[in-house]
FIKOLZA-1660 file (N, C-alpha, C; in steps of 0.1 Angstrom, whole numbers, plus 5000, padded with zeros to 4 digits):
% residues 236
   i   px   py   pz ch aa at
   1 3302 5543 2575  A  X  N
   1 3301 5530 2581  A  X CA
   1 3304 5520 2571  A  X  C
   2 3311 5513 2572  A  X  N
   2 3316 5498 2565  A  X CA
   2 3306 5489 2563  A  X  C
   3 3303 5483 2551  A  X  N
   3 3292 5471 2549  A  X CA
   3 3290 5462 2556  A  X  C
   4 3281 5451 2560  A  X  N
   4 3288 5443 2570  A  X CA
   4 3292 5432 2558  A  X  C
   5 3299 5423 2566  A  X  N
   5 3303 5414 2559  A  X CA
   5 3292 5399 2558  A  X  C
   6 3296 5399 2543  A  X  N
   6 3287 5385 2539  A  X CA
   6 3289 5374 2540  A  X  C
   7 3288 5364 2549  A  X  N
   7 3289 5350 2551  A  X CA
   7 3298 5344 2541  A  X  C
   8 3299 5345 2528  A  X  N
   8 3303 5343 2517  A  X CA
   8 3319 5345 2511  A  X  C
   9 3322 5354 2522  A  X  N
   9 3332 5363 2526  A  X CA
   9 3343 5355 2529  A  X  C
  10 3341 5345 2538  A  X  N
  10 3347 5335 2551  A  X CA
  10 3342 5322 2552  A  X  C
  11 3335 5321 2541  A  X  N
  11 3329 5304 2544  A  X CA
  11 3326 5299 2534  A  X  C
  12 3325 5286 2531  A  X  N
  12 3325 5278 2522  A  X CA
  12 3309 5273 2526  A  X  C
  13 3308 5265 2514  A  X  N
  13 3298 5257 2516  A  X CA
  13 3294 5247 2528  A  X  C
  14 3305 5242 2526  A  X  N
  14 3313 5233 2535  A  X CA
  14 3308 5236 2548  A  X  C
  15 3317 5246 2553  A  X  N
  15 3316 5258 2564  A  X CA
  15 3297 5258 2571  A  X  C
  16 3290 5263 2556  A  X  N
  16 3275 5267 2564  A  X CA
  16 3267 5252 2565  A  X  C
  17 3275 5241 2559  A  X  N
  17 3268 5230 2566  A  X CA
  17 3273 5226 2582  A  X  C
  18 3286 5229 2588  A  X  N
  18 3289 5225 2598  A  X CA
  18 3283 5234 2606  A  X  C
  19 3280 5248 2607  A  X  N
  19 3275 5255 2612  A  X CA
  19 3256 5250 2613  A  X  C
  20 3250 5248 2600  A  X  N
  20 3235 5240 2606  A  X CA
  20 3234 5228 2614  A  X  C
  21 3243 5224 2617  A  X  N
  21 3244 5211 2624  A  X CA
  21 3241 5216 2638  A  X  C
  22 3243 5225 2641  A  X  N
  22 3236 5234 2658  A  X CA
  22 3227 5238 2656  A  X  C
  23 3218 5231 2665  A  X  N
  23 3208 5230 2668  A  X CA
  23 3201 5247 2670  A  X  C
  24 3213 5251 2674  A  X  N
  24 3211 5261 2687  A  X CA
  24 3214 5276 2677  A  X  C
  25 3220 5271 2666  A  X  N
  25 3222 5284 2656  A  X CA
  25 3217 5295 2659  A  X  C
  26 3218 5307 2656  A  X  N
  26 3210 5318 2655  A  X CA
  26 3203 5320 2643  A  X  C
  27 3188 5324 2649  A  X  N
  27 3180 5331 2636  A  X CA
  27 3186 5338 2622  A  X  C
  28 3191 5347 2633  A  X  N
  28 3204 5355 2623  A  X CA
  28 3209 5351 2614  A  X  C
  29 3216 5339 2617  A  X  N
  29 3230 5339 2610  A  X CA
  29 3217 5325 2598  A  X  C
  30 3209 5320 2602  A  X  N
  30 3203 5311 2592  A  X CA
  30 3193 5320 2582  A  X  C
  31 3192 5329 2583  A  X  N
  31 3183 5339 2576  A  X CA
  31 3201 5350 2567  A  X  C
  32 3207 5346 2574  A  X  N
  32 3222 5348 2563  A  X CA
  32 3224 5340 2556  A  X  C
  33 3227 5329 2559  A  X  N
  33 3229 5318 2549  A  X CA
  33 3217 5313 2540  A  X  C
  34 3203 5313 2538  A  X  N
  34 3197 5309 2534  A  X CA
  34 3193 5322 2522  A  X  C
  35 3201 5338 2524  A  X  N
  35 3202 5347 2518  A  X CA
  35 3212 5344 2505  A  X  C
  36 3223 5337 2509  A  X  N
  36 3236 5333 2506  A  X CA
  36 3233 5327 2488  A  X  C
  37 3235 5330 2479  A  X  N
  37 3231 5321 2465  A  X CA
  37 3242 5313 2466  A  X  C
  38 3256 5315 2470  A  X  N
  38 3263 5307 2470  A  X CA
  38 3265 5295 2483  A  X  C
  39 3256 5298 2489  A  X  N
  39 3249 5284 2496  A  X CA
  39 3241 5276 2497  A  X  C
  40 3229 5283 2489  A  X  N
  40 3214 5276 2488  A  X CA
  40 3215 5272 2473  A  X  C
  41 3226 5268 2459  A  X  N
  41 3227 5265 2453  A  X CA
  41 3235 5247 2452  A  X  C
  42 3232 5245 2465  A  X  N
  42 3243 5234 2471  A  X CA
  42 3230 5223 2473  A  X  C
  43 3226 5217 2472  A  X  N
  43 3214 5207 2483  A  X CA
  43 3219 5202 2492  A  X  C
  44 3232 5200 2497  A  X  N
  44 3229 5195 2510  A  X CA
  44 3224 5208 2517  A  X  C
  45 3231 5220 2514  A  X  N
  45 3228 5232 2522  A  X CA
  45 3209 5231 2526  A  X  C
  46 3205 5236 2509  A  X  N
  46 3194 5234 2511  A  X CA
  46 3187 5223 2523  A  X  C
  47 3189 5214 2522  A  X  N
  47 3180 5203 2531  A  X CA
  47 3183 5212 2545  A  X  C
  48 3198 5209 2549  A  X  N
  48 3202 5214 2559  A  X CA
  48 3197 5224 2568  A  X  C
  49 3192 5242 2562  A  X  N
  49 3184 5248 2563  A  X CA
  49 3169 5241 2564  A  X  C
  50 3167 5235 2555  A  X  N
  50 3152 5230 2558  A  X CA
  50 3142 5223 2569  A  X  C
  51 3154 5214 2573  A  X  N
  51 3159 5204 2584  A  X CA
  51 3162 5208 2598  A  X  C
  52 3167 5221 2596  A  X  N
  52 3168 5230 2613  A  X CA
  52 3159 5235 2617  A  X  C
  53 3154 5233 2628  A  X  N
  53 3141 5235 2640  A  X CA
  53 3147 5250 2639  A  X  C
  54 3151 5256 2638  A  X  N
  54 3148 5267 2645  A  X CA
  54 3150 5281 2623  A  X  C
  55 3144 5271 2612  A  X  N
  55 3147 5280 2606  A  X CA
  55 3130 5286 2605  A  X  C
  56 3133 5300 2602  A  X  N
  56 3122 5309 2600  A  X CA
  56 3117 5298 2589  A  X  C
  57 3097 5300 2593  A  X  N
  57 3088 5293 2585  A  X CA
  57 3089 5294 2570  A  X  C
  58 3087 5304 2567  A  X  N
  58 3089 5311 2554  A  X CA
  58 3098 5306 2542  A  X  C
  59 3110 5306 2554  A  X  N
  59 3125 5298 2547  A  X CA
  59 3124 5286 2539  A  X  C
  60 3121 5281 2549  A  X  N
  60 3117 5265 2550  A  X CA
  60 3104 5264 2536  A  X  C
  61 3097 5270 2538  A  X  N
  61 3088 5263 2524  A  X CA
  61 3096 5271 2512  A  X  C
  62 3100 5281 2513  A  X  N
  62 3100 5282 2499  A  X CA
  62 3115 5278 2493  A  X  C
  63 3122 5268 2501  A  X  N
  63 3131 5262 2498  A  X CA
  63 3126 5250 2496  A  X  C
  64 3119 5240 2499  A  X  N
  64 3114 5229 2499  A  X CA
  64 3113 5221 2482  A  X  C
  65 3106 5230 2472  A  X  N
  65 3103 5223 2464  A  X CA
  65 3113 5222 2453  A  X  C
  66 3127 5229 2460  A  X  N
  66 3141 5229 2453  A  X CA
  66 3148 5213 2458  A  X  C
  67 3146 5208 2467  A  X  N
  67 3148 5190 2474  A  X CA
  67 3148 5183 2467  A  X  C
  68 3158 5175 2463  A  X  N
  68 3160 5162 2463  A  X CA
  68 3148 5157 2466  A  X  C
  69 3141 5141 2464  A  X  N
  69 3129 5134 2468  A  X CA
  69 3139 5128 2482  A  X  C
  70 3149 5125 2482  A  X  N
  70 3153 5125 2495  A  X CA
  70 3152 5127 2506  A  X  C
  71 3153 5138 2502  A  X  N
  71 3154 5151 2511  A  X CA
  71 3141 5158 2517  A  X  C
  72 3132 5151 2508  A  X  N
  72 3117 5155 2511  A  X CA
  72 3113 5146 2515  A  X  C
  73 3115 5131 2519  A  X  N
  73 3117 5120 2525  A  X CA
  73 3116 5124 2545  A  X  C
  74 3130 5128 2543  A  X  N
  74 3132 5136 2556  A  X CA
  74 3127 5143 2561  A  X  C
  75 3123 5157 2553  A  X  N
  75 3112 5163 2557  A  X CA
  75 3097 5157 2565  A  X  C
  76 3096 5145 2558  A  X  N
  76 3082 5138 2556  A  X CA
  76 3082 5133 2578  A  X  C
  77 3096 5129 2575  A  X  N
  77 3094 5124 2588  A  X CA
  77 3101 5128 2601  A  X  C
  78 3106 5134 2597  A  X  N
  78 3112 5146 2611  A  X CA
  78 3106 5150 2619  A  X  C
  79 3099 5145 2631  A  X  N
  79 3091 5151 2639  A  X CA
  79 3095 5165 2646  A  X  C
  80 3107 5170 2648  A  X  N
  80 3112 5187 2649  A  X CA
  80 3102 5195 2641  A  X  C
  81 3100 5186 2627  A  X  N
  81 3098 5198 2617  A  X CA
  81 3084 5201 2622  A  X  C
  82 3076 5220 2618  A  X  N
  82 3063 5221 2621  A  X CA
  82 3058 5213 2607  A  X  C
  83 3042 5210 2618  A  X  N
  83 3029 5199 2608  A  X CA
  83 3031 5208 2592  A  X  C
  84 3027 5224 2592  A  X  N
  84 3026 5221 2576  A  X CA
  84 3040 5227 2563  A  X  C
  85 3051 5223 2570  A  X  N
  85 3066 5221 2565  A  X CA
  85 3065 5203 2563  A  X  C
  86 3056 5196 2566  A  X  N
  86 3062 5181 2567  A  X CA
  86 3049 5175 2559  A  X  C
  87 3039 5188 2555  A  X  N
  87 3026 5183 2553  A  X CA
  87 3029 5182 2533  A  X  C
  88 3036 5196 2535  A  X  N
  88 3040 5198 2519  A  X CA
  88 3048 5194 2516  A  X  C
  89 3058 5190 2521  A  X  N
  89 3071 5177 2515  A  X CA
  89 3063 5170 2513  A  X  C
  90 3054 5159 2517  A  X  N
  90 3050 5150 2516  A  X CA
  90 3040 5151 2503  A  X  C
  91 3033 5165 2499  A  X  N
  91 3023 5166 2490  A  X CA
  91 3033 5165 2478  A  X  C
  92 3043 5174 2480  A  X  N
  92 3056 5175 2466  A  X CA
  92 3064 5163 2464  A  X  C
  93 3061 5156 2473  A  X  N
  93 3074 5139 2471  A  X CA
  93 3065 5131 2464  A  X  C
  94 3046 5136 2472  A  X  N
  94 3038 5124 2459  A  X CA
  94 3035 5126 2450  A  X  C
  95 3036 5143 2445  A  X  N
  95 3033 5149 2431  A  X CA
  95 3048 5144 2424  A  X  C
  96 3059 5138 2425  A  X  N
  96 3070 5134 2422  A  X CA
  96 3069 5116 2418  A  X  C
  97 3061 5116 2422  A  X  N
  97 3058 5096 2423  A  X CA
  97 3063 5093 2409  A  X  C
  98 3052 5106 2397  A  X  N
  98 3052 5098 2381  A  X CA
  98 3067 5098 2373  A  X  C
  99 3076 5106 2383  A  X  N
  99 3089 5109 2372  A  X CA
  99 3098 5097 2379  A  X  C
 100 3097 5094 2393  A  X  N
 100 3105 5081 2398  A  X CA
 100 3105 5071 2394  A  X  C
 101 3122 5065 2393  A  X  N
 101 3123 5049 2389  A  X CA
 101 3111 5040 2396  A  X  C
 102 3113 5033 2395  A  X  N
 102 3113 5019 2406  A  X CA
 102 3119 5019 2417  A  X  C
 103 3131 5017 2414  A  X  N
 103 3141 5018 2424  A  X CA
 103 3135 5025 2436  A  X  C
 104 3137 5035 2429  A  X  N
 104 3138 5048 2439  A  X CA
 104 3123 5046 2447  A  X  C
 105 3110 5044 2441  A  X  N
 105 3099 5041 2447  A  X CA
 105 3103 5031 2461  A  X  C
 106 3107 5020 2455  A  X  N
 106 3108 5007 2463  A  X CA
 106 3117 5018 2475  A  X  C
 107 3131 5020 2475  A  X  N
 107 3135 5028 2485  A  X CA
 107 3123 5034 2495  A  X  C
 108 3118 5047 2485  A  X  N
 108 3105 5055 2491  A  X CA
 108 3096 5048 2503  A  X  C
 109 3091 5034 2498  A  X  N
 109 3085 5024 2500  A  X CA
 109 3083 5022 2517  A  X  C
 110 3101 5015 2517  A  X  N
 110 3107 5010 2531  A  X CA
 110 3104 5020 2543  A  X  C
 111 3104 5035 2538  A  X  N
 111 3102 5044 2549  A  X CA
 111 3095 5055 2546  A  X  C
 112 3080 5058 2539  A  X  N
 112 3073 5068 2536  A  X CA
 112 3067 5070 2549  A  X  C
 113 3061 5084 2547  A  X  N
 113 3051 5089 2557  A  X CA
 113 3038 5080 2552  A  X  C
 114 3029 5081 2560  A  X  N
 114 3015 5074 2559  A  X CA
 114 3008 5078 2543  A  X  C
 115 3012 5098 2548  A  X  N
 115 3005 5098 2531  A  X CA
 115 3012 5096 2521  A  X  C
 116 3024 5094 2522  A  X  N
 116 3032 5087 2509  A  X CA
 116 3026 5073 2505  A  X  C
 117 3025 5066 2517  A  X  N
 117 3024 5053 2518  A  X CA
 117 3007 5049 2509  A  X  C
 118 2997 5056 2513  A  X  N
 118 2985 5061 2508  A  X CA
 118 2988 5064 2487  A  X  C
 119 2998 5069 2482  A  X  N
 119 2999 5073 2474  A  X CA
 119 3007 5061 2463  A  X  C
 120 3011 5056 2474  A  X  N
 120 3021 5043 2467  A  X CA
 120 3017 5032 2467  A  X  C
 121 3004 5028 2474  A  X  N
 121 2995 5013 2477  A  X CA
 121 2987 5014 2462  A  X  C
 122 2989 5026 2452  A  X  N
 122 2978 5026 2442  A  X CA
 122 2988 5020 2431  A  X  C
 123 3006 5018 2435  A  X  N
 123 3012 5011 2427  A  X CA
 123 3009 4999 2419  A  X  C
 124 3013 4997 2409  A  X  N
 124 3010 4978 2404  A  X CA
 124 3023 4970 2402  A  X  C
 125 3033 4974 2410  A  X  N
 125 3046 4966 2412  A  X CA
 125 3043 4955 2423  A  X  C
 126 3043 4943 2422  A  X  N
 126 3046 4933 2436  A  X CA
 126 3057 4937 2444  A  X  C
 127 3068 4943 2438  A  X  N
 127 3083 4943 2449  A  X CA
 127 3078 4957 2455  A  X  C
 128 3071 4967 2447  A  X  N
 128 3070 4974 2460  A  X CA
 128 3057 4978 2467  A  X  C
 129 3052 4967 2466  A  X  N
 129 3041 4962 2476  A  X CA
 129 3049 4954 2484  A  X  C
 130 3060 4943 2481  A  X  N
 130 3066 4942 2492  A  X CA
 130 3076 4953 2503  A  X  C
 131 3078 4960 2500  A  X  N
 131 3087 4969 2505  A  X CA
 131 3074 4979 2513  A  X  C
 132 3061 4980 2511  A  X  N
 132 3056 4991 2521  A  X CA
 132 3049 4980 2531  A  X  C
 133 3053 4969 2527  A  X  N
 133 3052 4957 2540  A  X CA
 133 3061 4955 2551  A  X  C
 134 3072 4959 2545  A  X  N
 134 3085 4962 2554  A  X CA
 134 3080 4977 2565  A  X  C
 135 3076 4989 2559  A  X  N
 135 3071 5000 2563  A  X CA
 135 3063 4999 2573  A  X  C
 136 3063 5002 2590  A  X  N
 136 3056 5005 2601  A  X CA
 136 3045 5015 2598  A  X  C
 137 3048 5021 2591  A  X  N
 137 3035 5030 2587  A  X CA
 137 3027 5025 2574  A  X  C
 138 3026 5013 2566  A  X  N
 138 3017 5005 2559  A  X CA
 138 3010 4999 2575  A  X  C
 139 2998 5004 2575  A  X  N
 139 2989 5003 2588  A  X CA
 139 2978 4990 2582  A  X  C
 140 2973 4980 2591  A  X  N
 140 2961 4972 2587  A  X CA
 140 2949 4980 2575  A  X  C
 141 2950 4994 2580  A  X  N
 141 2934 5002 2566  A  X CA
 141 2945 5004 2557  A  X  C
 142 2954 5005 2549  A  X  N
 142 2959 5001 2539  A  X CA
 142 2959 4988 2530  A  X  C
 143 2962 4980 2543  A  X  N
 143 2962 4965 2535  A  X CA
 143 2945 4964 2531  A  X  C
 144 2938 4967 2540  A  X  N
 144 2926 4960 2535  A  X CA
 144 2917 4971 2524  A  X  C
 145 2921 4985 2525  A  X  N
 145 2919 4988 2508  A  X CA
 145 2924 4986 2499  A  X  C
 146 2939 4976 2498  A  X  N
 146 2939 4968 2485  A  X CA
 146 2933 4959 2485  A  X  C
 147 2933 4949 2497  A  X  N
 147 2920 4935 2498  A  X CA
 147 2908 4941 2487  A  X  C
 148 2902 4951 2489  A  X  N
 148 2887 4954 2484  A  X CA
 148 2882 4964 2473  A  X  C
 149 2896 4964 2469  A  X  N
 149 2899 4975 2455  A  X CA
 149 2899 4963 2443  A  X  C
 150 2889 4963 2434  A  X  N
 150 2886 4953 2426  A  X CA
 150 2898 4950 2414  A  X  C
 151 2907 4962 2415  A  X  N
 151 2919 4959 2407  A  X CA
 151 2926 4953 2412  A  X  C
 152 2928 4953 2423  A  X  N
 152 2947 4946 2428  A  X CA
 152 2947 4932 2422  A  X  C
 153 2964 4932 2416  A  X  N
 153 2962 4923 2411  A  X CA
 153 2965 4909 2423  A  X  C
 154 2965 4899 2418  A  X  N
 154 2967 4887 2418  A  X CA
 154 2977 4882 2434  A  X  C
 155 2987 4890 2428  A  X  N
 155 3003 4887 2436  A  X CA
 155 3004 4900 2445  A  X  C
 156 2999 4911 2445  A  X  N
 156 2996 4918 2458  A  X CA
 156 2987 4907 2467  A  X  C
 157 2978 4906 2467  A  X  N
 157 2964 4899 2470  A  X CA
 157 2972 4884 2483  A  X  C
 158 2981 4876 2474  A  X  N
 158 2988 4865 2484  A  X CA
 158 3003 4876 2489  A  X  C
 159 3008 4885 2487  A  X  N
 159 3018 4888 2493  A  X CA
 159 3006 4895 2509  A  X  C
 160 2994 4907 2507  A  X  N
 160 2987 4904 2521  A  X CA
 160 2986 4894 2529  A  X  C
 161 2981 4885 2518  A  X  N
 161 2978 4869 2532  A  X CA
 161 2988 4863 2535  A  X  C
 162 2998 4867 2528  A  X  N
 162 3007 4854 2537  A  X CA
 162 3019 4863 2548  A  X  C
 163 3014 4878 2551  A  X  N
 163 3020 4892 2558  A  X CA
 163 3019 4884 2571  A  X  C
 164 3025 4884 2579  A  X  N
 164 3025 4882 2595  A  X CA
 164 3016 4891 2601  A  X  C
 165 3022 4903 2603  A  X  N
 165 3014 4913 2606  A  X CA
 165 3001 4915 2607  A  X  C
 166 2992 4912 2594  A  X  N
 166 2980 4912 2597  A  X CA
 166 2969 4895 2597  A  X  C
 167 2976 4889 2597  A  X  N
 167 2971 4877 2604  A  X CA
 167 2963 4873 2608  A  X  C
 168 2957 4879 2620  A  X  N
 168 2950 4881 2628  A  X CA
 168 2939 4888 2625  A  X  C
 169 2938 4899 2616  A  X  N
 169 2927 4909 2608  A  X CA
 169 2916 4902 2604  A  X  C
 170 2906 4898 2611  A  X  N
 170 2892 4884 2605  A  X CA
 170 2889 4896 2591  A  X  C
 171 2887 4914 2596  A  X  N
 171 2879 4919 2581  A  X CA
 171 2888 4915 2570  A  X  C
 172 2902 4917 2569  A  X  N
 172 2914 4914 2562  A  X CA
 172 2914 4900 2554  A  X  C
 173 2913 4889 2566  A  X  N
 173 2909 4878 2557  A  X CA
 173 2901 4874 2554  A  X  C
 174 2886 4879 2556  A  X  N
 174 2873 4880 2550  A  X CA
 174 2873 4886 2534  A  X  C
 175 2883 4899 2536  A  X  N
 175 2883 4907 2522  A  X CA
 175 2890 4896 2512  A  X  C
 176 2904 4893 2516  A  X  N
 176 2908 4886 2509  A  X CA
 176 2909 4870 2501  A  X  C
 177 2900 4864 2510  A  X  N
 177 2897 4850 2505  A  X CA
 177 2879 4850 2497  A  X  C
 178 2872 4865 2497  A  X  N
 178 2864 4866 2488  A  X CA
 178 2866 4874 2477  A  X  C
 179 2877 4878 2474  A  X  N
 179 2881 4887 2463  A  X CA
 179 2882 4878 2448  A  X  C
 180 2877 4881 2441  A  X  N
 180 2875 4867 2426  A  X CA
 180 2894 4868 2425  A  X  C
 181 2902 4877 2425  A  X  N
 181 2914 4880 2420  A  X CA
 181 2922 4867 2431  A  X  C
 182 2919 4866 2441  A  X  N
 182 2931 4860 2450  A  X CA
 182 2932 4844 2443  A  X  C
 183 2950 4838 2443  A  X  N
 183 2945 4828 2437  A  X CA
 183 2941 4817 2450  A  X  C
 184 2934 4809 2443  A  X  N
 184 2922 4798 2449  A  X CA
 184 2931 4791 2457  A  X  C
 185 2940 4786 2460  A  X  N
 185 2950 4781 2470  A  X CA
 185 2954 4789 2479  A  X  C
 186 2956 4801 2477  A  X  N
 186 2955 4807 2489  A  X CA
 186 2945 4811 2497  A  X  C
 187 2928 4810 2490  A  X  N
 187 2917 4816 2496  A  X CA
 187 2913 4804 2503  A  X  C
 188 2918 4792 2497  A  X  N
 188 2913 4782 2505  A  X CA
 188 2920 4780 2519  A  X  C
 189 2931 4784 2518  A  X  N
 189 2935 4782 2532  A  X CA
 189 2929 4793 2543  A  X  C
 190 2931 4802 2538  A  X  N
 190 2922 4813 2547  A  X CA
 190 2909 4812 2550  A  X  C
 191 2900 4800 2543  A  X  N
 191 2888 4791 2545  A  X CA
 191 2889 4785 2558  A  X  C
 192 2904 4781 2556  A  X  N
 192 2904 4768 2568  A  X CA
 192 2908 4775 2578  A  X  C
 193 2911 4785 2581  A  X  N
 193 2914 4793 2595  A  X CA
 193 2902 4801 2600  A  X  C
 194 2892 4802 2590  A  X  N
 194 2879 4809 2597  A  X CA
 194 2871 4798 2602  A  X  C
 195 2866 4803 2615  A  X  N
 195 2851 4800 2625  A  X CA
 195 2841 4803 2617  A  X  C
 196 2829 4800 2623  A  X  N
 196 2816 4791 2620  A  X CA
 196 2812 4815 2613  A  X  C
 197 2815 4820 2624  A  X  N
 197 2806 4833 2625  A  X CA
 197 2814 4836 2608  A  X  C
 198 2826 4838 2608  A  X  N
 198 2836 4841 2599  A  X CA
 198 2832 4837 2585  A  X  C
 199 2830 4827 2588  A  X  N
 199 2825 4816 2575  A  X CA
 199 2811 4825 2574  A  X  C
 200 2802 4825 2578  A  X  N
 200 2786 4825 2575  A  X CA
 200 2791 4844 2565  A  X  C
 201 2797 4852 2572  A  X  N
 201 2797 4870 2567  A  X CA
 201 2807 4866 2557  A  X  C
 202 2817 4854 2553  A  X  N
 202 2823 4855 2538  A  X CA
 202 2812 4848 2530  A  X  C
 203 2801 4842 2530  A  X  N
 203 2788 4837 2521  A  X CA
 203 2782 4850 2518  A  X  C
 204 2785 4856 2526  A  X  N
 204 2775 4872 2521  A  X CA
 204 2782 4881 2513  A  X  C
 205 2794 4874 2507  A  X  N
 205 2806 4885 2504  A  X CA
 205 2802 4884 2491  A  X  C
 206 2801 4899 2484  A  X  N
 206 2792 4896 2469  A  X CA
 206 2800 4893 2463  A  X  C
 207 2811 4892 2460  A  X  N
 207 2825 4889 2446  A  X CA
 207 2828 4873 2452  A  X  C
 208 2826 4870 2463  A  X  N
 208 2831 4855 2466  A  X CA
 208 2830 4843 2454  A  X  C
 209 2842 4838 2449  A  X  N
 209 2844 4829 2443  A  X CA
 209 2833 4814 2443  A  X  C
 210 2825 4807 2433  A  X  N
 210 2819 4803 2434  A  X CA
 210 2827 4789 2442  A  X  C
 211 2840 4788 2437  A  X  N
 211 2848 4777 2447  A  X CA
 211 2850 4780 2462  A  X  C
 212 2851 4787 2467  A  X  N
 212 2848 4793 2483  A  X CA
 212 2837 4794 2488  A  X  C
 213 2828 4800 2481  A  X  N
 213 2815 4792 2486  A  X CA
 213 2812 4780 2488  A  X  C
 214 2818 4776 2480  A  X  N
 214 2813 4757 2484  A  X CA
 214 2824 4753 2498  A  X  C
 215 2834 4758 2496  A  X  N
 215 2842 4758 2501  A  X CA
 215 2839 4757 2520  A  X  C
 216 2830 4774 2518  A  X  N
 216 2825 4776 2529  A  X CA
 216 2813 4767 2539  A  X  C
 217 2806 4766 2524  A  X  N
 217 2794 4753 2533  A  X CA
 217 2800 4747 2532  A  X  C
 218 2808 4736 2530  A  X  N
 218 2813 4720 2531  A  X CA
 218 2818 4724 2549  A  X  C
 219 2824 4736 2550  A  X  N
 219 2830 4734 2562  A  X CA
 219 2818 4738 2574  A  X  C
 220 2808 4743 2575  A  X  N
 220 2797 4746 2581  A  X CA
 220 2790 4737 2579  A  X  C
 221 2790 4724 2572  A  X  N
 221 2781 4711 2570  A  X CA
 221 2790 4703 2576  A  X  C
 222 2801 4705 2579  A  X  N
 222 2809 4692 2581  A  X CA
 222 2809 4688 2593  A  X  C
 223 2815 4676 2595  A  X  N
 223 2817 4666 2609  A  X CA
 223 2823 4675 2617  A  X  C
 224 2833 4685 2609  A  X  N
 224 2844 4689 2622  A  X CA
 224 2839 4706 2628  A  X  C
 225 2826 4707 2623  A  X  N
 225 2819 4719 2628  A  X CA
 225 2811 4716 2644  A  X  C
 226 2814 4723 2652  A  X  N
 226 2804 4719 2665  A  X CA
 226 2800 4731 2672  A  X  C
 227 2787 4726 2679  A  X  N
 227 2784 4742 2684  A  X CA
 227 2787 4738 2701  A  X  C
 228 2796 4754 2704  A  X  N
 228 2802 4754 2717  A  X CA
 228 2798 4762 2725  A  X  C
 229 2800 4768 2735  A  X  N
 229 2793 4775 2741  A  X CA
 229 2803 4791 2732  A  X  C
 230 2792 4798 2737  A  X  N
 230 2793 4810 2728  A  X CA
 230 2795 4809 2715  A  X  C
 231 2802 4817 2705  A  X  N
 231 2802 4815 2693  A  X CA
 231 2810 4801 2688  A  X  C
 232 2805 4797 2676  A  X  N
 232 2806 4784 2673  A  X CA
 232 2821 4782 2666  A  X  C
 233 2829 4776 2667  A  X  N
 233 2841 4773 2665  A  X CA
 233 2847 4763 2652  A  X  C
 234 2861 4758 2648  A  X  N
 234 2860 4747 2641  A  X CA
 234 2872 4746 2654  A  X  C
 235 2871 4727 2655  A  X  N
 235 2881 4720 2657  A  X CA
 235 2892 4721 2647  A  X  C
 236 2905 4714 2653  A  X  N
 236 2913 4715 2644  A  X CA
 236 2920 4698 2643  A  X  C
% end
């Protein structure tokens, strides 16, 4: 009987990426190619394979930690992929954080999974604190554990408050206009957007700036404070 023949035989690299591009591939023939050294020596191949719903589990991880941060990027967010093929990209793209540029972080940034996103809020760059601002998955409980993390610096601190997005967050601007780090021009205005209730729970905020405190009573003493029905308001 005749050997069978090896993928290798009749195809190029080229070749076994047009072929992963179907969806619908056979087991078979992806448990050939991923056999293949003269295909899994390629990374797109690699990704490729890693990236197909239908490759054997097995395949799929122990190809994984051969990726591009790219390519583990992808992994991260492919909803095809099963939970823990997308759980270990993500563990191996953050164990990767300390050898990446900047650059490449900031990229990372604009479109990480949650737990990337978790792994990269411990950054101390401003631009890519701006970039996981851009990020749908930088959720309100991120912003507000840098609010209350006694390190963040300065210019994280006003790039939160002046976010659209969380705006609206009273815990968020409570954290942030009593943090000693925020600067005083911006805590003050976040003074002037809090109600009477808001105002009284930042007096209790233990790091609150001795200038925000005053800040806070002058506005709770003042003319333009009044009590309304239900909770007490400021005019504007």
């Amino acid at each position: 009987m005749s050997e069978p023949v090896r993928p290798s035989a009749f195809l190029e690299a080229h070749d076994a990426l047009l072929l992963l591009r179907s969806r619908s591939l056979s087991v078979g023939l992806i448990r050939r190619i991923a056999a293949t050294p003269e295909y899994v020596r390629h990374d797109r191949v690699r990704a490729a394979l890693v990236l197909h719903p239908r490759t054997p589990r097995p395949i799929a991880i122990g190809l994984l930690p051969q990726l591009r941060w790219l390519d583990l990027l992808k992994a991260t967010t492919t909803p095809s992929l099963p939970a823990p093929i997308a759980l270990l990209a993500e563990r191996l793209l953050t164990q990767r954080l300390a050898e990446m540029a900047l650059g490449e972080k900031i990229t990372l940034a604009r479109n990480a999974s949650e737990g990337v996103v978790r792994a990269l809020r411990k950054e101390s760059s401003p631009l890519l604190l701006r970039a996981l601002l851009d990020n749908p998955r930088f959720r309100a409980e991120d912003a507000l554990d840098l609010a209350e993390r006694e390190d963040t610096p300065a210019a994280f601190l006003r790039l939160l408050a002046e976010c659209p997005r969380f705006r609206d967050r009273v815990d968020l601007r409570r954290a942030l206009a009593g943090h000693p780090s925020t600067p005083p021009q911006v805590a003050l205005r976040l003074v002037l957007t809090m109600d009477g209730p808001e105002l009284q729970r930042l007096l209790q905020h233990p790091s609150a700036p001795p200038l925000i405190r005053v800040a806070s009573e002058r506005r709770l003493a003042g003319d333009q404070y009044k009590e309304g029905p239900g909770s007490p308001v400021f005019t504007s």
